[in-house]
Structure formats: C-alpha cells, structure tokens
C-alpha positions as CSV (number, residue, x, y, z in Angstrom):
1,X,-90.2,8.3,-25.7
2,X,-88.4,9.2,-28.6
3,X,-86.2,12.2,-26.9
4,X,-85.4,10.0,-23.4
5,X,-83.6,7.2,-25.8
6,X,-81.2,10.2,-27.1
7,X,-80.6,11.0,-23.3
8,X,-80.1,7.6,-22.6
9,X,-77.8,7.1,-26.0
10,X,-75.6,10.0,-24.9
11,X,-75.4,8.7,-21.2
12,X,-74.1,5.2,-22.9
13,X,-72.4,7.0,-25.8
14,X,-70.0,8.8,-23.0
15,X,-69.5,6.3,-20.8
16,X,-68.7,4.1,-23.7
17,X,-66.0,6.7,-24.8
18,X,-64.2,7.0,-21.2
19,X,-63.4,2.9,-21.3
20,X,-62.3,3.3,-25.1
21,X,-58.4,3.9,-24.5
22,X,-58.4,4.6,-28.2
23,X,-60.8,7.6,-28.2
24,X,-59.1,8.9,-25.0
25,X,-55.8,9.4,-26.3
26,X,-57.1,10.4,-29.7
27,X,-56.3,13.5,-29.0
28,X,-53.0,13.4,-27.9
29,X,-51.5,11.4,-30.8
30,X,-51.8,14.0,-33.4
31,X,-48.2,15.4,-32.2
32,X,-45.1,14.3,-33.2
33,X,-43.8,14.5,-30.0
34,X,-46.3,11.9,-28.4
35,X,-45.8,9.3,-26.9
36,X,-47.9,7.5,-29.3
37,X,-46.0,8.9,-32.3
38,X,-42.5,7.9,-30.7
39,X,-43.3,4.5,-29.9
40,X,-44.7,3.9,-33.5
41,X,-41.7,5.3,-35.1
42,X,-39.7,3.1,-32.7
43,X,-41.3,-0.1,-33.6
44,X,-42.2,0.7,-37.5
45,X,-38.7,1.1,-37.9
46,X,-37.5,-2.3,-36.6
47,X,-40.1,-3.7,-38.8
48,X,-39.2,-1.9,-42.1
49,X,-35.1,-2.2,-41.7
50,X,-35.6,-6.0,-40.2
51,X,-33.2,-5.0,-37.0
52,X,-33.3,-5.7,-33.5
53,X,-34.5,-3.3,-31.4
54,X,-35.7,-3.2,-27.8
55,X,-37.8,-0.1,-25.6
56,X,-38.4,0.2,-22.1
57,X,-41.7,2.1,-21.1
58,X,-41.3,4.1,-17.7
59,X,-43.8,5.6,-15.6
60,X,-46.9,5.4,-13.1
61,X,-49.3,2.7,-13.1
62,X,-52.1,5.0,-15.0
63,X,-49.9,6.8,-17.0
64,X,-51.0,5.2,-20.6
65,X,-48.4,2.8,-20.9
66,X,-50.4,-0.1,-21.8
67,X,-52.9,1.9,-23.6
68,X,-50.6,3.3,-26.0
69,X,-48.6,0.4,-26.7
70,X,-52.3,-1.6,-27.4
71,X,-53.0,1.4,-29.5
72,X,-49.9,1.6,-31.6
73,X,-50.0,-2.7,-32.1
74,X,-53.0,-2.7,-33.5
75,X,-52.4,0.1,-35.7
76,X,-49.1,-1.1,-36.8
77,X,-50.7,-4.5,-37.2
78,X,-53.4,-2.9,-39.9
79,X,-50.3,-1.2,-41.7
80,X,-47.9,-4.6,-41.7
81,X,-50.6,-7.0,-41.2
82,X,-48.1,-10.2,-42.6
83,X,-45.0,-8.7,-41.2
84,X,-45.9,-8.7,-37.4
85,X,-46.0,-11.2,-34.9
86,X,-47.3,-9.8,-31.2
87,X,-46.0,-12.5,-28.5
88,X,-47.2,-11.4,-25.0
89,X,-46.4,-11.8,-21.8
90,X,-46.6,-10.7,-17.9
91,X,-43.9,-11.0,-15.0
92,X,-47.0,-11.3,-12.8
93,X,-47.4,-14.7,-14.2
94,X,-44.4,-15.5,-16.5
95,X,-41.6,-14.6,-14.5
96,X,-39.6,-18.4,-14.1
97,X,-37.9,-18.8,-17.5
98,X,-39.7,-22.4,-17.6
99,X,-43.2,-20.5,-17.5
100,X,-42.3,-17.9,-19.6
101,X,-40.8,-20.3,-22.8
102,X,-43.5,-22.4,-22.2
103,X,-45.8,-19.4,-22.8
104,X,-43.9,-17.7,-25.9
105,X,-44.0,-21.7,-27.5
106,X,-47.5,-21.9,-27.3
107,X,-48.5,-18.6,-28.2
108,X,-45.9,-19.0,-31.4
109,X,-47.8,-22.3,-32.6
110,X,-51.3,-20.7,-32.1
111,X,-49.8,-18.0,-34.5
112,X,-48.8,-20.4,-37.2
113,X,-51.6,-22.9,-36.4
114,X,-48.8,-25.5,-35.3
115,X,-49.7,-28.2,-32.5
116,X,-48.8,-27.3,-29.4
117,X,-47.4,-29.6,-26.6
118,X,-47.7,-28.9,-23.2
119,X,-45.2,-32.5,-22.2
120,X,-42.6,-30.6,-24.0
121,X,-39.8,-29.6,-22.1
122,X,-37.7,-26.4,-21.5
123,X,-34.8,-27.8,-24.1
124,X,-37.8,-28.6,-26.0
125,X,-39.2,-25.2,-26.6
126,X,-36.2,-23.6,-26.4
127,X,-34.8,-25.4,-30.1
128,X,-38.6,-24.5,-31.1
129,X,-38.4,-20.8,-30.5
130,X,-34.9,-20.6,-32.0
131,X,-36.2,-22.8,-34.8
132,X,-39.1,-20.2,-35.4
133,X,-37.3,-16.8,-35.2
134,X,-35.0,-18.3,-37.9
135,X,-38.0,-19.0,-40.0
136,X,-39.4,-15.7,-39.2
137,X,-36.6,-14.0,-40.0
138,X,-36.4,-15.8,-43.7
139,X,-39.9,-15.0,-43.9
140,X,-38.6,-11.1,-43.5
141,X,-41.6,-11.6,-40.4
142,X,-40.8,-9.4,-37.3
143,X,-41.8,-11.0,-33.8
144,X,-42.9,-7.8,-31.2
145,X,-42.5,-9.4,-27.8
146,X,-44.1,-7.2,-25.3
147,X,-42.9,-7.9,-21.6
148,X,-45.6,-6.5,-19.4
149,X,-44.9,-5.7,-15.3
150,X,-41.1,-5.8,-16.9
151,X,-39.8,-5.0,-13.4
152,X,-41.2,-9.0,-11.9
153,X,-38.7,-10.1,-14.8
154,X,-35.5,-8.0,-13.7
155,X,-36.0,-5.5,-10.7
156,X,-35.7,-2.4,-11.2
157,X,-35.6,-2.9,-15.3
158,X,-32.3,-3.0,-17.3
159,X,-29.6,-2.2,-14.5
160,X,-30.3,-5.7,-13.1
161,X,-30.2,-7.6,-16.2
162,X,-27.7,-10.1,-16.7
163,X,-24.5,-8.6,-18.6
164,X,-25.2,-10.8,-21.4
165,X,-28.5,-9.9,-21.9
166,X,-27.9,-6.0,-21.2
167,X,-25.5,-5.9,-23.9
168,X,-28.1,-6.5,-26.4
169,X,-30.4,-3.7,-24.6
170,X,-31.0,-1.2,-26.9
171,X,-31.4,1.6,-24.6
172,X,-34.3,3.3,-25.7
173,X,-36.6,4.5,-23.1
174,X,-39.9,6.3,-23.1
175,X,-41.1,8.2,-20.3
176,X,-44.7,8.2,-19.5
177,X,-46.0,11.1,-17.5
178,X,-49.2,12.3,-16.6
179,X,-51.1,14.7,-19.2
180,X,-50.1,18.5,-18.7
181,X,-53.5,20.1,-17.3
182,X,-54.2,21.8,-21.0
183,X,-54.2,18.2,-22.3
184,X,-56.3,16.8,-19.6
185,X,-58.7,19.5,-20.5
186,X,-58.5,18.7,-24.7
187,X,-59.1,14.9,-23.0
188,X,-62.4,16.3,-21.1
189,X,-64.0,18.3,-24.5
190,X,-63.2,15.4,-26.4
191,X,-65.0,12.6,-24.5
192,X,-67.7,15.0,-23.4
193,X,-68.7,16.6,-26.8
194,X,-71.9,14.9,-28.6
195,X,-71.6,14.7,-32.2
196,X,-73.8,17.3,-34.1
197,X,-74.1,15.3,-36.9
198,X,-75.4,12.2,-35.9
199,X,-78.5,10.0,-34.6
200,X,-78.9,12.6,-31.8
201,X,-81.6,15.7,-32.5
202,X,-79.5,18.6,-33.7
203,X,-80.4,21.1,-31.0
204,X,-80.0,18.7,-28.5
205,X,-77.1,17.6,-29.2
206,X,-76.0,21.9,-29.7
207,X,-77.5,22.6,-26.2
208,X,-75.5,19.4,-24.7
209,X,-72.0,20.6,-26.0
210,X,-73.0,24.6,-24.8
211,X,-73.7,23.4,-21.1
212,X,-70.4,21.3,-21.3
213,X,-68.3,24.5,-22.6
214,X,-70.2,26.6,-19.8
215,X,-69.1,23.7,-17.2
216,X,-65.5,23.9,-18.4
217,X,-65.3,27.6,-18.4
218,X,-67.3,28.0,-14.4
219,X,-64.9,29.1,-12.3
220,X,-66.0,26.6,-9.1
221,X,-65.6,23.8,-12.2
222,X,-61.9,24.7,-12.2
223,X,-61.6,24.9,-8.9
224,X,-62.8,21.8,-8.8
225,X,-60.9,20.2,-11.3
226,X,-57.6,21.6,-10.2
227,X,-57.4,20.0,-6.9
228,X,-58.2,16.8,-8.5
229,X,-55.4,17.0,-10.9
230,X,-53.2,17.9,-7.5
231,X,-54.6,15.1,-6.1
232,X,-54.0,12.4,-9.2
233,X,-53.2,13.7,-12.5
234,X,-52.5,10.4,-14.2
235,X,-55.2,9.3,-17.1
236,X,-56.6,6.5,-15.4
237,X,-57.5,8.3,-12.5
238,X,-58.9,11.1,-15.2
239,X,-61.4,8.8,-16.6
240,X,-62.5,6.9,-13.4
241,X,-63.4,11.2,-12.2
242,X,-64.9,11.5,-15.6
243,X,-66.9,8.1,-15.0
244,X,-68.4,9.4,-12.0
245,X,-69.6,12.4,-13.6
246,X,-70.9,10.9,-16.0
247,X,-72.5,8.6,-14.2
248,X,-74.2,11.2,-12.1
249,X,-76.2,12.8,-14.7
250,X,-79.9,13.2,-14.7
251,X,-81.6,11.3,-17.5
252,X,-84.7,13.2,-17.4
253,X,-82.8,16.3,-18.0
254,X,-80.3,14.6,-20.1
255,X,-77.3,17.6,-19.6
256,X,-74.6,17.3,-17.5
257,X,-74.1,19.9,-14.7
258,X,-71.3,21.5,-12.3
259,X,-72.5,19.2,-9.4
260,X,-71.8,16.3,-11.5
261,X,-68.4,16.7,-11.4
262,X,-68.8,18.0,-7.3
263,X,-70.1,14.6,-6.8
264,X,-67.9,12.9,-8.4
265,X,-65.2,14.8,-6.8
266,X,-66.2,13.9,-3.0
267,X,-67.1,10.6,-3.6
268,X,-63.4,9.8,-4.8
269,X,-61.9,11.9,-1.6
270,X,-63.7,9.0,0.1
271,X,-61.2,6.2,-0.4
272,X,-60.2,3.3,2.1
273,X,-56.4,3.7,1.8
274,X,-57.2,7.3,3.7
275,X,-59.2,6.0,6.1
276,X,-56.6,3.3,7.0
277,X,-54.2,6.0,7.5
278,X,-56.0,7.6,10.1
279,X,-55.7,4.4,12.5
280,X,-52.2,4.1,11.6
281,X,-49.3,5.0,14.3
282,X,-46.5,7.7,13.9
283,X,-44.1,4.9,13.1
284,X,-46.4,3.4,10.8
285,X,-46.6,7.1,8.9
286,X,-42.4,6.8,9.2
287,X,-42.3,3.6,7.7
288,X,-45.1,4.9,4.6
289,X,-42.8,8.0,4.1
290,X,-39.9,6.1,3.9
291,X,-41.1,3.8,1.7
292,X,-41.7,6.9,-0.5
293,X,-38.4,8.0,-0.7
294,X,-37.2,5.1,-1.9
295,X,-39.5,4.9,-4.6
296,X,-38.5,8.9,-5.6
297,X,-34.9,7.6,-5.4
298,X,-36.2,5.0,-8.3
299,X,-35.8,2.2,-6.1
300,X,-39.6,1.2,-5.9
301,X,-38.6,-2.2,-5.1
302,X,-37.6,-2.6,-1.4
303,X,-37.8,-4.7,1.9
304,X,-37.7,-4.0,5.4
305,X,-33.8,-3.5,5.6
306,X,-33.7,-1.0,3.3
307,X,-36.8,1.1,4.4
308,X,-34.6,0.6,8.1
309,X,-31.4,2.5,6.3
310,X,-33.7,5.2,4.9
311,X,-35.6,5.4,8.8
312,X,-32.3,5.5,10.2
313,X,-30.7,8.6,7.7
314,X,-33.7,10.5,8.3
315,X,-33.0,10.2,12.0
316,X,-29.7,11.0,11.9
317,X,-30.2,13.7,9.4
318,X,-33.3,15.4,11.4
319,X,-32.7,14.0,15.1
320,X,-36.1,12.9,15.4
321,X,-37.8,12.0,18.9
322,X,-39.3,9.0,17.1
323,X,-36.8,6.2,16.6
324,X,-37.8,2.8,17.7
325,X,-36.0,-0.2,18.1
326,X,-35.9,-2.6,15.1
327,X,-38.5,-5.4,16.7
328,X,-40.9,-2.5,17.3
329,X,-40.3,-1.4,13.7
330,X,-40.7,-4.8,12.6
331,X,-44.3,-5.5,13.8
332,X,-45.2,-2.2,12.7
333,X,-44.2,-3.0,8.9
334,X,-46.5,-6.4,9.8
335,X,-49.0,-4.3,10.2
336,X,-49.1,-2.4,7.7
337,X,-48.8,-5.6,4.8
338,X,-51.8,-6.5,6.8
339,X,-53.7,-3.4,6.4
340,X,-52.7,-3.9,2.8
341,X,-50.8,-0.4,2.8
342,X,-48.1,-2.2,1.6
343,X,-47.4,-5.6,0.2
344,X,-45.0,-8.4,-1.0
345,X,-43.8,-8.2,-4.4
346,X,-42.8,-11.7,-5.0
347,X,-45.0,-14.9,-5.0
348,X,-42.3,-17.2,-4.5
349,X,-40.4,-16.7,-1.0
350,X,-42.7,-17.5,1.7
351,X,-40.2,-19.6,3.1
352,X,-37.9,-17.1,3.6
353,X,-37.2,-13.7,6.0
354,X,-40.3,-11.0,5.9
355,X,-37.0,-8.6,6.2
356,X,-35.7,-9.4,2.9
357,X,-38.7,-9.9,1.0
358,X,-39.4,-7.0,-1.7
359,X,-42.2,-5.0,-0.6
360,X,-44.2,-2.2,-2.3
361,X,-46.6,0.7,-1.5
362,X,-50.3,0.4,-1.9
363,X,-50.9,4.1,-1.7
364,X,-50.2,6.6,-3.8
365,X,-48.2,9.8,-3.5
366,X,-51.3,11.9,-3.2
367,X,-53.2,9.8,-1.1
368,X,-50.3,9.8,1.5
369,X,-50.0,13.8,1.3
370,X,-53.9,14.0,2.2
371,X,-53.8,11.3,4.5
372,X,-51.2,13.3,6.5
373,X,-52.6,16.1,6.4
374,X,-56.0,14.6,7.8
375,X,-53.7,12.9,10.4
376,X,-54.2,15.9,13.6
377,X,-50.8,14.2,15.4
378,X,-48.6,14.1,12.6
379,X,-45.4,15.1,12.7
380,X,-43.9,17.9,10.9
381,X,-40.8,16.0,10.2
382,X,-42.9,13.9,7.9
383,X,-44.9,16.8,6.2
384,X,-41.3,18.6,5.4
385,X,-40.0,15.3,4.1
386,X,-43.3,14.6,1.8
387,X,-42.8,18.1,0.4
388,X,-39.4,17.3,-0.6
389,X,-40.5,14.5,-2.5
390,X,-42.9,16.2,-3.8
C-alpha cells in the first residue's frame, strides 16, 4: 500500500509542477538575458531611483507574459515589501476610463485600508488617485500598475495612444517568444525529474528519472516531440502536452513511458478548430489566410474592410480564379464569427456595421497550416501564401 501512495505522490507531485508557472520557468531565469531577469531589472530600478518608468510586453497569448510578470511581482514584492504597490487591471473589463478609475480607487483604498465609495464619481476618484500618488510619492512608495490585454485599452499598443499620453511612454519593450527547443527540453527534465532526496523510496525515485532520460534520448520520443513544437512551441501549449502525458501514466507501474507522450500527442491533433476547417469554403480559407497576414504585418486588430484590401492585393498580386463579390464575402466572414473561427473584439458596438467592427482570429498559426493541409481542395495560392508567413 505503502509503494502505490509514492506512485500516486509522483503522479500529483508532476502534475502539480506543470500548473506551478514558478517551477516552469525556473529554469529559464537563471540567465541574465531572460526575460525574467530583464523585466526585474526594469522594474527594481524604477523602485530604487523613484522614476517613472513604463514597459510594454509583446508576444503570443502562451508565451509567458503573464507568468513572468506574476513571477517577478511577487519576488520584487519579498525584496521591497513597503516600497511596492501592485494596482491591476484588464482592458477585457476595464477599458472605459469611468470603469477603469473606478477600479484603480478601490483597489488603492483596499491597499491602505481606506473606505471605499462606490457613489463616488469620475471627478471624485480622479482628485483621490492624484491625492494618493502624491502621498505615495512622499512616502518614497512606488505604485506598479499592470495593464493586462493592453491592446482593449489602445489598439495596437503605444502607436495609438493619445500624443499626450505617448510622450510620457517610456519605450521599453520586451519581446516574448516561444522557448528555443534546447529550453523546452531543460523545461521537460525539470518538471519531470523526482527528487532523490525526498519522501519518495530512493530507488524508485532513481529508476523514475532513468526511464525519463531514456524517454528523452528515444529517437521516436523526438520525433515526436519535434513535430509538436512545429505545431505550437509556445509554453502554455508545452505544459497542456506535458499534462496529457502525465496524465496518461499507469499508476500500477508508476513510470512514465514513450506512449505517454504518443497519446498525448494524438489526442491534441484532435482539436475542433481543425475539424471546423474542414467544412469551411475556399473563400472562407481566403478570408482565414488573410486574416493571417494582417496579424504578421502586426496589425492583429482588423474588420471586414481591411481583411477586403488584403483579399483584393492578393488577387491582384496572384490573379486568382477565386474572387467574389463583396456580399458573397460578407456572409462568408458571418459565417465564420459564427463558427467562432473568428470573433468580435469589442463589447461595445453592437449597434453599429459588422464591416467596421474589429475582429480577431480564433485559430492559431499552426492550426491553420494543418488545417490546410488536411483540406484535399485547397488551393495552392493559399499554401504558398501560409508559407510566406510562415
């Protein structure tokens, strides 16, 4: 009974790990040139030479943004723990200026124990929050506002900022990219490893961490692993592949094993966004690829006139059989909002045009590759054009 709780520890103790953001990206913090070490140099600074100081965190949804940010906070607030103030909020539901100094003056008075009002109005809260960063500031206290989903509060992040408020930008930008495949690999021996010096029987615990180094090193393991990282290399889609492993293994044998990871594998080819693409139309796929461009080109907020002017240069550019006329275009980019392919960024203009709402894509750049690829009729305009982006 004894020996089928270690299996079981080590089958909690891993899965544990992978939704620990903090033992994931342990090892990647270690090098000065981190992410992690950048940001905290970035913000440590503004707290120890009281200046202003402002950073704007690029990348992928999946990428670690979040994670590391959360990561270096809490760290920073250990090391400065009366220095720091952490006000947070999202464009997904603080994006009106009303809403969001609302938010900032209640999360302020729960910091300082202070009542807080919600009758109070936007003059109100606005003399309250200058009022407080003047008594921060005298306290030598440094307020970290962190603006999550940053593009809901300006699209497409500091170019559309007002003048006024661009001037006091700082600049500084981190880009957030998905682990190299040697660091995905350090991420995998770290979160798979038992500790030999723990609760867990020593030769069990030795035997676990051989079979995982013989996984690692099986040649159909990185075959394996490969083509996932071709097909999503970011870390969040690392640990929901790890998850599944994980997940898969035998607690009366209590080791992991190659199929595992072959499970894990075709259960997470087996996603709905591919099997809507299947049912989709050529000028559906158009309309997708198009969309995709745009976002390459950095301009991952769009609507249905500018996904038009990108269908029409690739026409022009390719002289492509398929063009359709705009109404036929239009229900086709109905369609695919309700397939949920793509959808509407903003939660405030139902009363106005679907052609000048901002839409976004609901599919990622991998899943689109596959999904053409799967599609038999596809044509090889769009294949050439996804490989271009690619």
């Amino acid at each position: 009974m004894g020996r089928e709780s270690h299996k079981m520890k080590a089958l909690s103790l891993l899965r544990s790990r992978i939704c620990d953001p903090k033992f994931v990206f342990k090892p990647l913090h270690d090098s000065p040139d981190s992410n992690y070490s950048k940001l905290k140099f970035m913000i440590s600074s503004s707290i120890t030479e009281a200046c202003n100081n402002s950073i704007l965190l690029l990348g992928p949804r999946g990428s670690g943004k979040s994670a590391v940010l959360e990561l270096v906070v809490g760290d920073l607030l250990v090391e400065y723990p009366d220095m720091i103030s952490v006000i947070k909020l999202s464009g997904l539901l603080h994006s009106d200026d009303n809403c969001a100094l609302k938010e900032v003056a209640r999360q302020l008075c729960m910091e300082h124990q202070l009542q807080f009002s919600k009758a109070a109005s936007f003059d109100d809260n606005s003399q309250f929050m200058v009022a407080m960063l003047k008594e921060c500031g005298l306290a030598h206290k440094t307020i970290v506002f962190i603006l999550d989903e940053f593009d809901q509060f300006a699209q497409d992040a500091d170019q559309l900022l007002e003048k006024r408020v661009r001037s006091r930008f700082s600049h500084r930008k981190l880009l957030f990219l998905p682990p190299s495949t040697e660091d995905s690999k350090r991420i995998l021996e770290q979160v798979l490893s038992l500790p030999v010096d723990s609760s867990f029987p020593h030769d069990y615990a030795v035997e676990f961490n051989r079979k995982v180094q013989d996984i690692l090193e099986d040649r159909r393991f990185k075959e394996t692993f490969n083509k996932y990282l071709n097909l999503d290399s970011s870390i969040k889609h690392l640990l929901r592949f790890l998850f599944c492993a994980v997940s898969c293994m035998d607690v009366q044998t209590g080791f992991l094993t190659y199929e595992n990871f072959e499970t894990a594998f075709s259960s997470i080819l087996r996603q709905p966004k591919l099997e809507c693409l299947k049912n989709c139309s050529i000028l559906e796929l158009y309309i997708l690829v198009c969309m995709k461009r745009l976002e390459v080109k950095e301009q991952t907020l769009c609507n249905f006139n500018s996904i038009m002017k990108e269908y029409k240069n690739v026409h022009d550019s390719f002289q492509t059989s398929d063009y359709y006329a705009r109404n036929v275009c239009l229900r086709a980019f109905e369609h695919l909002i309700n397939r949920e392919l793509i959808c509407f960024t903003d939660s405030r203009g139902y009363g106005s045009s679907v052609e000048f709402r901002p839409v976004k894509l609901l599919i990622s750049s991998a899943e689109l590759h596959q999904g053409l690829k799967a599609y038999h009729s596809c044509p090889a305009i769009l294949h050439k054009l996804m490989d271009r982006e690619g």
